[in-house]
Structures are given as C-alpha cells and as structure tokens.
TORBADO-957021 format. One record per residue: residue in one letter; z, x, y negated of N, C-alpha, C in turn. Coordinates in steps of 0.001 Angstrom, whole numbers, padded with zeros to 6 digits, always signed. Layout:
// TORBADO-957021
AZXYZXYZXY
...
This chain:
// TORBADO-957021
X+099073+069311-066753+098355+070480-067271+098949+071755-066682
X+098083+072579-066264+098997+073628-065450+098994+074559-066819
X+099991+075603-066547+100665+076201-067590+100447+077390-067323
X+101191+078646-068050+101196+080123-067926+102479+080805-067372
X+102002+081934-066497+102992+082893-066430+103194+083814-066922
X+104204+084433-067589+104447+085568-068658+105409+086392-068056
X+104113+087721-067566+105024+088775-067003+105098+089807-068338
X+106950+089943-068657+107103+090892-069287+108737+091756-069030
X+108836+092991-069709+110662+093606-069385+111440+092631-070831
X+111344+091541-070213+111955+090387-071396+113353+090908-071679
X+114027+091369-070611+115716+091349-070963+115880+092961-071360
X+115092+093380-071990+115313+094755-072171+115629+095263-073919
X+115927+096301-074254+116154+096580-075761+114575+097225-076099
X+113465+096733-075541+112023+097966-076101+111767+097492-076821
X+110450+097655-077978+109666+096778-078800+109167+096077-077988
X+108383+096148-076939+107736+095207-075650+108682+094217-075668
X+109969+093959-075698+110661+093197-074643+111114+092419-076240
X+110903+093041-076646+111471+092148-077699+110497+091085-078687
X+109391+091498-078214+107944+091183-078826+107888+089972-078171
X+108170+090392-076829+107802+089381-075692+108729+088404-075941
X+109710+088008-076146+110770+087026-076155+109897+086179-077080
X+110081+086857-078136+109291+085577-079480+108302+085040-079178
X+107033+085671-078336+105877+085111-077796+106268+084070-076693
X+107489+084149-075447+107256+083115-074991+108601+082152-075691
X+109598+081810-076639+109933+080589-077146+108988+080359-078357
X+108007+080776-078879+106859+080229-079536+106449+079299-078747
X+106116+079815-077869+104984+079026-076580+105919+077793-076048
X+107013+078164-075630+108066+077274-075213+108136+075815-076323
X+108518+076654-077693+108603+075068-078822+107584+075227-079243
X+106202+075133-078537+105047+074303-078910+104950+073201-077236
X+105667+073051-076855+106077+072413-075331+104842+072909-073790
X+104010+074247-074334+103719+074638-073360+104417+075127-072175
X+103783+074338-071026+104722+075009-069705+104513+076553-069638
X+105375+077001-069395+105819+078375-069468+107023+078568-068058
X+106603+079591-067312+107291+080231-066378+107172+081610-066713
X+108694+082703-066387+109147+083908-066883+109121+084745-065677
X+108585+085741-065824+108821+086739-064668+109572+087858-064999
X+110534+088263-065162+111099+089647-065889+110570+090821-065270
X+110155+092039-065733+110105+093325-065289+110694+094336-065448
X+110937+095520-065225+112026+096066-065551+111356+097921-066084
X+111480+098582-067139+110990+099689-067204+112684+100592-066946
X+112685+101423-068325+113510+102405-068570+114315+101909-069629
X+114178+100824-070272+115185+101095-071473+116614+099908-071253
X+117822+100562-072146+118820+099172-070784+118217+098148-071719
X+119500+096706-071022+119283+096132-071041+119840+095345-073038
X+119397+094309-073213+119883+094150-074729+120784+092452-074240
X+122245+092743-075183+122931+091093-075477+121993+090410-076041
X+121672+089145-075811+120437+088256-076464+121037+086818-076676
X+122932+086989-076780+123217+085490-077276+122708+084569-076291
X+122586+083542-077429+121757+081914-076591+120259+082078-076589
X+119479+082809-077128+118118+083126-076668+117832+083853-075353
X+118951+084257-074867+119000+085272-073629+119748+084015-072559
X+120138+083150-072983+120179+081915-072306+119547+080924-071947
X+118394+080876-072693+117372+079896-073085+116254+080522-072238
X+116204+082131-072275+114934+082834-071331+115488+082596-070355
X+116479+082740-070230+117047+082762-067809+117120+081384-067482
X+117013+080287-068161+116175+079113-067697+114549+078839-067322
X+113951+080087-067861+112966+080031-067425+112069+080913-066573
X+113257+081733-065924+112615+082936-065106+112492+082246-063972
X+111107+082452-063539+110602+081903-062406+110577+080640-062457
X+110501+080269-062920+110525+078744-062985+109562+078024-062422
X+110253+077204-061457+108977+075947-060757+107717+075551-061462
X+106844+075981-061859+105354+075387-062718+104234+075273-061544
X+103033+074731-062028+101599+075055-061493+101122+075883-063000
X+100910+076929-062618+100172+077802-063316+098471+078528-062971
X+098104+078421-063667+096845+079050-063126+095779+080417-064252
X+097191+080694-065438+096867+081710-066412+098043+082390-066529
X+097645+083697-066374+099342+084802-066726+098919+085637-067706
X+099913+086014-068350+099734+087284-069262+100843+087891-069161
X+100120+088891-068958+100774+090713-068606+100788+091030-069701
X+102291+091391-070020+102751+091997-071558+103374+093262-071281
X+102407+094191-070578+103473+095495-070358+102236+096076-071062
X+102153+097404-070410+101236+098573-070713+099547+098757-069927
X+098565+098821-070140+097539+098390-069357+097417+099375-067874
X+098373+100151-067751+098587+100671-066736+099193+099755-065392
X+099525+098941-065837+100952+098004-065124+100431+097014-064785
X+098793+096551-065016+098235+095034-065376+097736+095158-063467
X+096795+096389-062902+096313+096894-061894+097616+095468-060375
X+098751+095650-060702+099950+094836-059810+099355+093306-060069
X+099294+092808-061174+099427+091750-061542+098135+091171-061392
X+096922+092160-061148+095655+091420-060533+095680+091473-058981
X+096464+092374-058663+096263+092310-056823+097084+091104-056360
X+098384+091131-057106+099535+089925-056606+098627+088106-057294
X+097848+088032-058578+097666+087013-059102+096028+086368-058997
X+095785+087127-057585+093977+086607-057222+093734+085172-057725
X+092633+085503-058416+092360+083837-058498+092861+083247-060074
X+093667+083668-060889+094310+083357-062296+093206+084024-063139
X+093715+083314-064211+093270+083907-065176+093699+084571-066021
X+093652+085975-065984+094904+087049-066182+094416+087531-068221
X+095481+087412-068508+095516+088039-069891+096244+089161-070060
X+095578+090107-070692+096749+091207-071038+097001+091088-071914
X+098240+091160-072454+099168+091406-073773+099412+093084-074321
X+098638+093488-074741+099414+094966-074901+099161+095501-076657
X+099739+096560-076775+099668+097558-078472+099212+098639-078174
X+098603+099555-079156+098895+100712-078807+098408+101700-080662
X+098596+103315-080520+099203+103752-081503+098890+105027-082137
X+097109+104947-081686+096438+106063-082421+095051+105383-082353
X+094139+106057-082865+092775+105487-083298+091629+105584-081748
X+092101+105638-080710+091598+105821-079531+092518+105423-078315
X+092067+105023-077309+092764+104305-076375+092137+105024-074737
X+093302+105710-074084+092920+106635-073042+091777+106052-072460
X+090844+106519-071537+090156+106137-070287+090533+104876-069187
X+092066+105526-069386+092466+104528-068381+092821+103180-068752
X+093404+103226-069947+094066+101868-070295+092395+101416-070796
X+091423+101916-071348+089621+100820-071317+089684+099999-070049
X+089523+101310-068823+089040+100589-067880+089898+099652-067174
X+091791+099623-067520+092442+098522-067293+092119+097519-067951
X+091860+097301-069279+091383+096481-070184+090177+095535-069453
X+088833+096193-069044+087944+095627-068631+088213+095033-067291
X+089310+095062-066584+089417+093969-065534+089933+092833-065838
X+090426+092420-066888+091210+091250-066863+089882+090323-067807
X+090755+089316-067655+089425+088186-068494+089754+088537-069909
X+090518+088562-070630+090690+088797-071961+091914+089785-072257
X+091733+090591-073920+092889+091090-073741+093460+090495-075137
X+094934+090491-075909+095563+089948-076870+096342+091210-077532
X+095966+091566-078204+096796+092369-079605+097169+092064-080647
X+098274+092479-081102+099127+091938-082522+098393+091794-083922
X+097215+093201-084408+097111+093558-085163+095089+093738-085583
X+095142+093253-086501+093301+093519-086561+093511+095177-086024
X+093781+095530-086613+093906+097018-086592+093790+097693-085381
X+094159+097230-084151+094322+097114-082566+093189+096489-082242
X+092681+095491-082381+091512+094692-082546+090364+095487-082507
X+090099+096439-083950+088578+097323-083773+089200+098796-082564
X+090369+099192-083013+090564+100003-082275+090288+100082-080326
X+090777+098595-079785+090173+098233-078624+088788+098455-078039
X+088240+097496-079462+086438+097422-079052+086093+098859-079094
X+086515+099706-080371+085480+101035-080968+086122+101670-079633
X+086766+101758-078208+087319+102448-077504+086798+102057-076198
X+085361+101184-076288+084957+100699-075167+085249+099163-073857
X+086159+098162-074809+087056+097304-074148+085735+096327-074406
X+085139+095659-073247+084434+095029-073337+084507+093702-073394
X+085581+093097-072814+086182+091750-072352+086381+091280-073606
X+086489+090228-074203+087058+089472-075159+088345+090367-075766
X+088810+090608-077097+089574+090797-077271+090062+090103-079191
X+091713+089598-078300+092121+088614-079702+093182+089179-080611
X+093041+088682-081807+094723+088923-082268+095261+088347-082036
X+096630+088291-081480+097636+087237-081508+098790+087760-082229
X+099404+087840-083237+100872+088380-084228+101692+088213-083219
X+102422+089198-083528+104249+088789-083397+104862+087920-083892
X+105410+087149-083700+106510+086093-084153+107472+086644-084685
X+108091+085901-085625+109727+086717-085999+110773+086024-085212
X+111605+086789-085136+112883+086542-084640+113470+085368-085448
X+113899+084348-084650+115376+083369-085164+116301+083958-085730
X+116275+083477-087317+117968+084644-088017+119154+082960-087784
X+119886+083602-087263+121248+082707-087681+121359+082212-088595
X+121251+083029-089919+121378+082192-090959+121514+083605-092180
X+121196+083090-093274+120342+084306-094307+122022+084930-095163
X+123238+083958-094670+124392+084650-095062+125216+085305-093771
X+124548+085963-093240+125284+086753-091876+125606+088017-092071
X+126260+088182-091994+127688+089291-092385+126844+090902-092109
X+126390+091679-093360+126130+092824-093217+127037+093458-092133
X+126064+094457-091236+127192+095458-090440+127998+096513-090903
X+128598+096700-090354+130116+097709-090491+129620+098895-090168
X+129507+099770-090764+128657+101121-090243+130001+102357-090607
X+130255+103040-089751+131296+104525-090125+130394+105150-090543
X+131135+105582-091661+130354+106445-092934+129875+106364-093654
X+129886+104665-094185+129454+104274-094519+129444+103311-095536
X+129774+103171-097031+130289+103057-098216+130136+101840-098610
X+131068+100673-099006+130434+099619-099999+129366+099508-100641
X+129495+100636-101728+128852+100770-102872+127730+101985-102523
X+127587+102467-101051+126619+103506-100551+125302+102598-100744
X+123763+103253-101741+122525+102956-101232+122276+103584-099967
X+121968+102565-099388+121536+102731-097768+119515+102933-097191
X+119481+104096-097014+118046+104302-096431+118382+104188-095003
X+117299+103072-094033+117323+102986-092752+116117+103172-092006
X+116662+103616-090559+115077+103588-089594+115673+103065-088471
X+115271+102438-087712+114944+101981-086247+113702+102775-085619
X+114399+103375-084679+112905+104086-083512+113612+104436-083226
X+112827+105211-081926+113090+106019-080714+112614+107347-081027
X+113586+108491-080856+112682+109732-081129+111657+110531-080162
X+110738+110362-081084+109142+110955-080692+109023+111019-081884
X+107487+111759-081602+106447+112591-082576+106110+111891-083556
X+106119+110676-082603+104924+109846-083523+105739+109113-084194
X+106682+108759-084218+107907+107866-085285+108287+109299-086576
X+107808+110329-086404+108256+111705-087452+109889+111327-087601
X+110406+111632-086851+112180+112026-087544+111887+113251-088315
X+111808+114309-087951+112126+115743-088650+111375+115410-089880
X+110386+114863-090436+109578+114626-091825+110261+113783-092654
X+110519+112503-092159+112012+111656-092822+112998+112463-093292
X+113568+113076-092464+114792+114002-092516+114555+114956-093370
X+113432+115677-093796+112956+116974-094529+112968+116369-095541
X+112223+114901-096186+112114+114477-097618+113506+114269-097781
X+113982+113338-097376+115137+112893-097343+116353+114270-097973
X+116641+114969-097138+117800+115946-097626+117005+116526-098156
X+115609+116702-098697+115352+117886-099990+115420+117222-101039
X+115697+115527-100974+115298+114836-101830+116234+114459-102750
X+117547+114209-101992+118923+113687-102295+119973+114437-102369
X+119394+115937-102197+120428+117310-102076+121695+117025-103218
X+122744+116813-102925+123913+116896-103693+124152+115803-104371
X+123628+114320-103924+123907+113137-104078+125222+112337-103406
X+126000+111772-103984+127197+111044-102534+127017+109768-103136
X+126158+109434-103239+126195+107550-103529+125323+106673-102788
X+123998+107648-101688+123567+107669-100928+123663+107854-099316
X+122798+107330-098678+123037+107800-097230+122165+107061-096779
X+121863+107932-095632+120335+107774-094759+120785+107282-093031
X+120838+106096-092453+121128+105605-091179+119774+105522-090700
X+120449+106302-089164+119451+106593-088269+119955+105843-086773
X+119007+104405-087151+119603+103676-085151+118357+104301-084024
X+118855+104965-083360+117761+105554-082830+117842+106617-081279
X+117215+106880-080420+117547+107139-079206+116655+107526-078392
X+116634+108657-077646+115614+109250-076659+115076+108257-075819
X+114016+108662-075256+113498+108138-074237+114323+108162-072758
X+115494+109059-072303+116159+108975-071730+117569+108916-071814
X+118216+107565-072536+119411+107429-072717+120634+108224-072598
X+120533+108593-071076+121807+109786-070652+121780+110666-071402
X+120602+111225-072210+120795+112425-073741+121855+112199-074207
X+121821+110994-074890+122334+110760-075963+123819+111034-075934
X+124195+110820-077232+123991+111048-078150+124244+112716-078409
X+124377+113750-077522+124139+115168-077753+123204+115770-078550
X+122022+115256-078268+120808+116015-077799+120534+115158-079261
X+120640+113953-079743+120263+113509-081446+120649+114518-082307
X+122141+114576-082247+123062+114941-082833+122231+116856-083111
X+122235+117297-082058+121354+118610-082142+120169+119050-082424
X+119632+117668-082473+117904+117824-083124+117947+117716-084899
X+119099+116920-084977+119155+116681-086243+119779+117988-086646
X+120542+118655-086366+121226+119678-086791+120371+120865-087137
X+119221+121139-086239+118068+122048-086365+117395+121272-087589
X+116862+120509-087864+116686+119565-089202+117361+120235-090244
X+118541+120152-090136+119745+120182-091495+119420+121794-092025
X+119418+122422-090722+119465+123689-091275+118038+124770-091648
X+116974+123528-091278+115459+124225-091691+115563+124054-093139
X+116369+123048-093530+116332+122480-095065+117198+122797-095667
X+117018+124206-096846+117912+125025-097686+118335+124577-098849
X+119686+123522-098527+119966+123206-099822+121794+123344-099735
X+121913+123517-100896+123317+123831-101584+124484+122452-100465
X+123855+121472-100959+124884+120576-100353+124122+119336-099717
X+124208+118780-098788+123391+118526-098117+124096+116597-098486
X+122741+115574-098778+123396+114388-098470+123897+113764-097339
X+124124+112346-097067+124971+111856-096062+123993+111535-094954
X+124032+111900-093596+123148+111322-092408+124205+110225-091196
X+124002+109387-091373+124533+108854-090375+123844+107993-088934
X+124003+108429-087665+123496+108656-086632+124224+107036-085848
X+123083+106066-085249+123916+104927-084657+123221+105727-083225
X+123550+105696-082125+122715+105614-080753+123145+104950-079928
X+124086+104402-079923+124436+103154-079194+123612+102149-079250
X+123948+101122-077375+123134+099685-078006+123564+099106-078772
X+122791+098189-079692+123236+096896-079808+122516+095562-079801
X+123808+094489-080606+123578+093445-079643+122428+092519-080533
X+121231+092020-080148+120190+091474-080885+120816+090938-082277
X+121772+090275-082439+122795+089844-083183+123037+091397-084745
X+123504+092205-083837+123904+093694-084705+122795+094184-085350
X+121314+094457-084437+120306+094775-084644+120411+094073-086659
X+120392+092398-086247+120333+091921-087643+120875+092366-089278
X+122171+092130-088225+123135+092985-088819+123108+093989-090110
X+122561+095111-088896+122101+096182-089771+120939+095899-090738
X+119905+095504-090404+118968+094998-091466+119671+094628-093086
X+120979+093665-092307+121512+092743-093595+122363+094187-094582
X+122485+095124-093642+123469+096141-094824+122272+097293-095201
X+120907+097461-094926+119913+098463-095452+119129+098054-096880
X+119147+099097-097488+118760+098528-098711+117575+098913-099149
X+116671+099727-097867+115173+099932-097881+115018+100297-096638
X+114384+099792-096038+113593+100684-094667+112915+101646-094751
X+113152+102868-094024+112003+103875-094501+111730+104344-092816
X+110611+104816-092856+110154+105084-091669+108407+106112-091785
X+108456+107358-092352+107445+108003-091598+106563+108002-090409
X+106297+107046-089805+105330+106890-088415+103899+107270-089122
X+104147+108146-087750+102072+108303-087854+101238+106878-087607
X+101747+106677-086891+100863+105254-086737+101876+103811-086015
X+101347+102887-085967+102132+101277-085266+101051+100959-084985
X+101274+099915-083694+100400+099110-083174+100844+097771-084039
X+102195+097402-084475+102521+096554-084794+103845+097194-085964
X+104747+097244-085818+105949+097963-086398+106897+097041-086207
X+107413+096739-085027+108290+095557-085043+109678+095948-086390
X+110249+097048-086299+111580+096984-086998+111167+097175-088475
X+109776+097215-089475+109344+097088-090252+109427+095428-090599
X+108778+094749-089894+108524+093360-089203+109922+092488-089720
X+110706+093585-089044+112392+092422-089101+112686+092811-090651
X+112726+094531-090779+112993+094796-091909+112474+093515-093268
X+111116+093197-092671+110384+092324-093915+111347+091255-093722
X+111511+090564-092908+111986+089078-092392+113217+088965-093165
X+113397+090254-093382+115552+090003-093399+114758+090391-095349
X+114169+090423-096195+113621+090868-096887+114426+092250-097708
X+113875+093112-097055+114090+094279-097371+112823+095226-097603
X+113071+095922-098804+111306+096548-098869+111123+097773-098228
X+109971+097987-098059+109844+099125-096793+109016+100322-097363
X+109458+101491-097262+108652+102869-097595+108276+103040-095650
X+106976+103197-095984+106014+103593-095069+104632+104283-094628
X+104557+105092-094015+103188+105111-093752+101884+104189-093896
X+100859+104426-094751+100046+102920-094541+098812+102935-094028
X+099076+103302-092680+098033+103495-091245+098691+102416-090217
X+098052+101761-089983+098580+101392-088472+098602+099231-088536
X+099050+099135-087600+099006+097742-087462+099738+096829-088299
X+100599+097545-089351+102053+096951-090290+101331+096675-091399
X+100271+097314-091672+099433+096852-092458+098612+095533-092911
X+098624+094680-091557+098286+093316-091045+099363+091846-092179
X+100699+092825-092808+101583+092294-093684+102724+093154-094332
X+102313+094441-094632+102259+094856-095731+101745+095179-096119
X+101542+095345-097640+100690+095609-098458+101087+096482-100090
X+100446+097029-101045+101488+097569-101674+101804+096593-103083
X+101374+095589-103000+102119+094637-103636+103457+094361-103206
X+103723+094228-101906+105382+093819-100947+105632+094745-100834
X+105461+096509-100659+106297+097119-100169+105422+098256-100716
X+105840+099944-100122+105720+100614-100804+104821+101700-099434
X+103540+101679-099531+102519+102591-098505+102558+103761-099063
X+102449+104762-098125+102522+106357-098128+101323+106481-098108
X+100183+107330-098968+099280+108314-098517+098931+108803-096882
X+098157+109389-096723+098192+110218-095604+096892+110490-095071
X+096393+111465-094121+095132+111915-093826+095214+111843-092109
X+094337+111722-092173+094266+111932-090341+093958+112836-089751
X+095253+113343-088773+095193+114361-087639+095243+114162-086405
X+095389+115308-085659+094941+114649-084029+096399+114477-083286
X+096554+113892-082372+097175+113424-081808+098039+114917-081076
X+099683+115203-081289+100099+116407-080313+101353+115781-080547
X+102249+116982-079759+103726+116980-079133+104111+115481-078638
X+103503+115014-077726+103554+113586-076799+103642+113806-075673
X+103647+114790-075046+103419+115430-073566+104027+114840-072779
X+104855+114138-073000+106088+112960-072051+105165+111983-071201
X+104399+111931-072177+103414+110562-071855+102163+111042-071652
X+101212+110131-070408+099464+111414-070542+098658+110536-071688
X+099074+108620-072046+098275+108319-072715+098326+108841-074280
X+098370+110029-074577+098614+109752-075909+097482+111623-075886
X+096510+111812-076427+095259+112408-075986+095159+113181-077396
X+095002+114271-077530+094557+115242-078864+093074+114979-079223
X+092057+114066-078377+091101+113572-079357+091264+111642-080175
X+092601+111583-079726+093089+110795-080919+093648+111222-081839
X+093709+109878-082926+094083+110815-084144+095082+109714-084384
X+096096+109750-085558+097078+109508-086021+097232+109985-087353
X+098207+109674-088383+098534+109601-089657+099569+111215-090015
X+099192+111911-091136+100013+112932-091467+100464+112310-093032
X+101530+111645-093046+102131+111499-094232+101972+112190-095638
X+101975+111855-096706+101635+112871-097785+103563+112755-098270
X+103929+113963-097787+105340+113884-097877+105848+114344-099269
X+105186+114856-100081+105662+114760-101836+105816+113245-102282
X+104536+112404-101929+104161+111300-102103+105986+110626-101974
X+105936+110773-100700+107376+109536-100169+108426+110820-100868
X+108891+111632-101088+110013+112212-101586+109859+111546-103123
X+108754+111125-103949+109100+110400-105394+109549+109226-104892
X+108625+108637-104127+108781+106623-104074+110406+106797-103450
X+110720+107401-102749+112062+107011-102203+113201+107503-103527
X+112971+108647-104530+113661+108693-105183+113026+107419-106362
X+112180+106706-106693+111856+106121-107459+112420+104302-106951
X+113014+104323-105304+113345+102754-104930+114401+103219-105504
X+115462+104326-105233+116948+104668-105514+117179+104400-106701
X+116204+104535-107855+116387+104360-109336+116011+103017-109912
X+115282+101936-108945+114558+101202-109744+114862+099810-108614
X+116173+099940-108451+116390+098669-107196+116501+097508-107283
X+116195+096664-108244+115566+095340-108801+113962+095181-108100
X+113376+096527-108327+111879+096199-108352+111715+096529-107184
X+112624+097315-106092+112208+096945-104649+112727+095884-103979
X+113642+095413-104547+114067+093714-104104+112995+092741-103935
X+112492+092987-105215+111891+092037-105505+110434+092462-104791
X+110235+093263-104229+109245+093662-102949+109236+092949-101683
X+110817+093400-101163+111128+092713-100465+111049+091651-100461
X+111235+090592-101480+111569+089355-101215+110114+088840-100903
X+109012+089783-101721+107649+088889-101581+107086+089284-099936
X+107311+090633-099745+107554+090321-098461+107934+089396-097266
X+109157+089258-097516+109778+088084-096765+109122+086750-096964
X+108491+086438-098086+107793+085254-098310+106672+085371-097408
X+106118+086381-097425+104567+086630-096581+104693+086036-095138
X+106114+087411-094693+105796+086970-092725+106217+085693-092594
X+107309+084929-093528+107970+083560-092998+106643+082851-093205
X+106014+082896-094215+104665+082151-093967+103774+081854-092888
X+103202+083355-092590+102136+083458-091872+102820+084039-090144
X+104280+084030-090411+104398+084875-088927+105220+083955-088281
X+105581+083014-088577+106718+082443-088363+106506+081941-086450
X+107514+081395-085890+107140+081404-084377+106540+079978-084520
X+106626+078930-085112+105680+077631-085070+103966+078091-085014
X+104039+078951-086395+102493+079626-086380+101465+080421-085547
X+102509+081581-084884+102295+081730-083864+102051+080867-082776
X+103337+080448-081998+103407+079492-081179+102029+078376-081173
X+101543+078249-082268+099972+076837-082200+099141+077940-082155
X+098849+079552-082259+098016+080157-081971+097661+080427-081045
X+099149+080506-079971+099098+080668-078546+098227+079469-078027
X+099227+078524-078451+098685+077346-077576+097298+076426-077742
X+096771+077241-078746+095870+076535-078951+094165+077552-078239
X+094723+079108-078401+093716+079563-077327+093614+079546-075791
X+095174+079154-075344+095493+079030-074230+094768+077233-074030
X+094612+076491-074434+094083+075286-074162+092733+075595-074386
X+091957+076258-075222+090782+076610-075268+090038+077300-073340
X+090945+077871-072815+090608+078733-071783+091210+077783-070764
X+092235+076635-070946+092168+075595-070390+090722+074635-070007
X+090324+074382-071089+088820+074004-071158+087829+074306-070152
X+088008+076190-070422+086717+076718-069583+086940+076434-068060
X+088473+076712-068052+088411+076800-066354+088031+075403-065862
X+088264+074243-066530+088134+072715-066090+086598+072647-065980
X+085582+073500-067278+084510+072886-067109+083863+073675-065545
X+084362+075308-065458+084000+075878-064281+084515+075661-062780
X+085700+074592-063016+085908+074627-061521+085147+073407-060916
C-alpha cells in the first residue's frame, strides 16, 4: 500500500510543529506508512526526548508514497505542488479570524483537499471561498509520561502561590496587555497569587528585554497602590518542561481574540486544568462552559498585525468582555474545588475524543478512503 509524506517544521518549538508531531505518531501507531520531511521556519528548535527519536527515524524515509500533506501555512503549499507533480497533495493548515486572505483561498484551491483542526475553521474555509473538499481532522494530545510528573520549579514562585498561566507568543491577537490589565487591577495588593507568563516574540534575539519592557509599560498604565506578582519564563523549553509547567498552573488563562485550535489550552485541558478564555475560536470544538470557564465578547476587526500581510482589517476577531474575566478569575481564586472539578471534566472530554488512537483511525481511515479513489482512477 503506498503511504504518505508529511511535510512539516516537525523539530521546531511552534504550535505547527508541535501539532504536527502528534498527527504523524497517530498515523505512525495506526501502522500507516509514513515518511517525514522536516522544514524549517523561524522558531528554534524544541528537546523532544524519545518522541524526537522516534520522528528522526522517520525523516525521509525509504516509502512508495503517492499522498503528502503540507502542514505549514497555505503560502508554503505553492513548493510542494511544483516539487510533488503527480501526488495527491493535502494541505494541513489553521488559521485565526473569521476570513482567510486572498491568497491563502487561492492556495487552498490548488491542492485536492484541505484538513483543519476545528469545525470552526471548517465554515470559516468554505464562507472564505475554498472550494476543494475541506475536513476536520483534531489535534491529538500529546503522550504525558505519567499523571505523577513532578510540577515545575518556577523562580518566584511559591508552594502555596495560586498560579494563573499563559503560553503564547506576543501578538495582538493572543491580548497580553488585556490579561495583564484584568489581572493587576484585579489582584492589586494580593501576595498569595501570581500570574506566569511562558512566552516570546516573534524574533527570539528580543528577548527577553523587549518582554520585560512591554510588560513594564503594562504595569505602569495600571494605577494601583501595590501591584501583584508577574512572573516572566522566555526561555526554551524542553517538551518535557512545557508539561511541567502545566503540572504547577492552577488555571490557564489566556485572553485570545481568536484560535484556530488553542494548542496550550488543549494541553492545559489534557494535564486537567480549567481554563478562563475567550469563547470564539476553534477551542471551542472542546471547551465548553460546563469544563471550563468562556469569556463574553463582541466582534471587531482585525489590527496591530502588521508583521504579517495575512491578517486583513476586513477580518474580524474577538474583543473580550474584560469586567466579565476580572470576576471569573477572581471567582476561580475563591472557589478552587469548583474549577478542579472543571478541569477534570475537561480532561475527561479530550482523553476521550482527542486522544492520538482516535485521531490516528481518523487519519487513516480518510487517507484509505482517497486510497480508494486513486486505485479506482488510475
């Protein structure tokens, strides 16, 4: 049976690369042949243990293939049809406002099908002109070691400290400065608290200056007597630590205007931890406000993205109702039985429905479907 090639930046620290790993050992322990192509963007590289051992057995790997999927950005797919004439090319991609540029449609419409995480991505594709087939396929969760793995060691960071956490990269669209505004107006003159921020520019060499100073303009827009605890990670770490930290947060919180998916929501659930969030976007696909705790919010247009051209002011995106999350976050701090117990139903949800077996027979079972077609057409 000829098999697939999976071009993605597998060995990298992005949400992409990390998305991508789980999608191909899904695929892998459902015993589909699978060959790895690595790509390489901007972000370094991530420690990946024995899963980062298990992928470099399969980069490049000797197969007959005659289906690839491109798991980058639909900008990137344009290489992978000139180099892969003749396949049957899938794109893998997300994306993170209610409209999808010009360009990434008309990348969309060259390939035979495209695959997104999230219903939510799903209408957003079609209502954006993507004509080709387009599927959900979830994220998989990550392999935990094991559910007693040693909370991380954080400086500044207290035994007995309630811990508010985020994972992202700073941009617009993840809102740091709105986190940061509820947050210290919220907890002004609290020390039993503290707010961890793992998180990092789009161009590494910033760091950690340029955090450290954004946050500081933060601290001081917000007029309060005594300010609570912020603690700043920007270093890598190692897929392992990533966990880690999950195991020592005692709510995820995260203001995003929007997710295509929310991977560190995702883990947050996995490791069961309950999540204050925005409730726009693809995270919605498994949370809900039975498991976790959705923010309000109205829709505005898409600005301060200028880094990037796909991200367009006649898209729109999520404006948080930020009174809203300044109670619920003071209401998890007071009532931390009943966000446990969020969490935990959480965690029941994705191990259910997300798990990489589940995935993994989703893959393989549309990928044998398109097996089919090509047998009956060649």
């Amino acid at each position: 049976m000829p098999g697939v090639r999976f071009i993605a930046p597998v060995f990298e620290a992005s949400g992409y690369a990390a998305a991508a790993r789980n999608y191909i050992l899904a695929l892998y322990e459902q015993g589909y042949p699978v060959t790895v192509h690595p790509v390489e963007f901007t972000c370094p590289k991530s420690d990946l243990g024995a899963e980062g051992d298990l992928l470099r057995t399969l980069v490049d790997k000797k197969i007959v293939y005659d289906k690839v999927i491109a798991h980058c950005t639909p900008d990137s797919w344009r290489s992978v049809l000139e180099h892969e004439k003749g396949k049957y090319i899938i794109g893998l991609t997300t994306w993170e406002t209610d409209r999808l540029h010009p360009i990434w449609t008309s990348s969309c419409n060259r390939v035979q099908e495209v695959w997104v995480p999230s219903q939510w991505n799903v209408d957003v594709f079609r209502e954006s002109g993507v004509e080709v087939p387009v599927y959900r396929i979830p994220h998989a969760l990550s392999a935990h070691e094991s559910r007693a793995l040693k909370p991380l060691a954080i400086d500044g960071v207290r035994d007995d400290d309630f811990v508010f956490y985020a994972i992202f990269q700073w941009q617009e669209r993840k809102n740091p400065a709105e986190l940061l505004e509820v947050y210290l107006s919220t907890f002004a003159g609290e020390n039993s608290v503290v707010l961890v921020l793992k998180t990092y520019l789009q161009h590494p060499a910033e760091n950690p200056e340029a955090i450290k100073a954004r946050l500081n303009e933060i601290r001081a827009d917000v007029n309060v007597m005594r300010y609570p605890r912020v603690v700043l990670i920007v270093q890598n770490l190692s897929q392992l630590d990533m966990q880690r930290l999950h195991r020592r947060g005692d709510c995820f919180t995260l203001l995003q205007r929007a997710e295509g998916w929310g991977l560190p929501h995702f883990d947050a659930a996995a490791n069961g931890r309950p999540v204050i969030t925005t409730g726009y976007g693809g995270h919605t696909d498994f949370l809900n406000p039975e498991n976790s705790y959705l923010i309000d919010y109205q829709l505005r247009p898409v600005t301060r993205m200028r880094w990037t051209p796909y991200y367009k002011a006649d898209g729109r995106w999520a404006a948080p109702d930020l009174c809203q999350a300044a109670k619920v976050m003071r209401h998890v701090f007071d009532h931390r039985e009943e966000a446990r117990e969020r969490g935990r139903r959480a965690q029941a949800r994705v191990e259910q429905e997300f798990s990489r077996s589940v995935v993994g027979r989703l893959m393989a079972d549309r990928l044998s479907t398109i097996d089919g077609r090509i047998t009956t057409n060649s």
